[in-house]
C-alpha positions, 0 to 999 in steps of 0.5 A, a space after each residue: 979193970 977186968 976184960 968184961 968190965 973193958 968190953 962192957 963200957 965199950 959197947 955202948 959208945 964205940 962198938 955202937 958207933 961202928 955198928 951205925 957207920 956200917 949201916 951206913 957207909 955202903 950207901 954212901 959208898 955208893 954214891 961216893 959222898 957221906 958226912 958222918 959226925 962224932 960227939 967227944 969229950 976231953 976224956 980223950 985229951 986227959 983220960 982217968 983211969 976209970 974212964 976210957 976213951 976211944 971214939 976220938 981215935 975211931 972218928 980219925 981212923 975212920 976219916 983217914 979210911 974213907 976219905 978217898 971213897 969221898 966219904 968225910 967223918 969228923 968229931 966235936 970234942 966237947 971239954 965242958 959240960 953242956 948248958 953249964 953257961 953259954 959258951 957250952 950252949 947247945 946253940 954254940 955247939 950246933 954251930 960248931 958241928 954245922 962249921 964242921 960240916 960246912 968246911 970239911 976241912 979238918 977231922 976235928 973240933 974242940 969246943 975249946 978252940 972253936 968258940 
């Protein structure tokens, strides 16, 4: 893979996602609490070598970064494909990012363990 090919698929997921938390954060910053959620896949588990995986080490940097600003970021690593039967329901994974949100007790979820 060439560096432009590697800067181009990281654009839209993981350059995008850190642009939105810097949008963010400040304010939260602010006020000393936010929530931020991540949306993963189990690319970050068992990566190929045509697709690359980052948001998953972003989402646990971030976390370590700004919990003591009272600011907690989680991931829901999804290994399925979404609607294909009702264990990857959207109603089941809603209820996964919204256990998360609730709990604040860990950094992340696999819909493989959470359900």
């Amino acid at each position: 893979m060439s560096p432009e090919e590697f800067v181009q698929r990281y654009q839209a997921d993981v350059a995008g996602a850190v642009c939105a938390v810097q949008q963010v954060v400040p304010s939260m910053k602010e006020k000393k609490e936010g929530t931020i959620l991540f949306t993963g896949g189990g690319l970050a588990f068992d990566p190929a070598p045509e697709y690359k995986a980052a948001l998953r080490t972003l989402a646990v940097a971030l976390h370590k970064e700004l919990e003591t600003d009272g600011i907690y970021i989680g991931i829901v690593n999804i290994k399925g494909n979404i609607g294909s039967d009702n264990y990857y329901s959207p109603e089941n994974i809603a209820k996964v990012f919204y256990q998360l949100y609730e709990e604040k007790n860990t950094v992340e979820i696999t819909i493989k363990e959470a359900i």
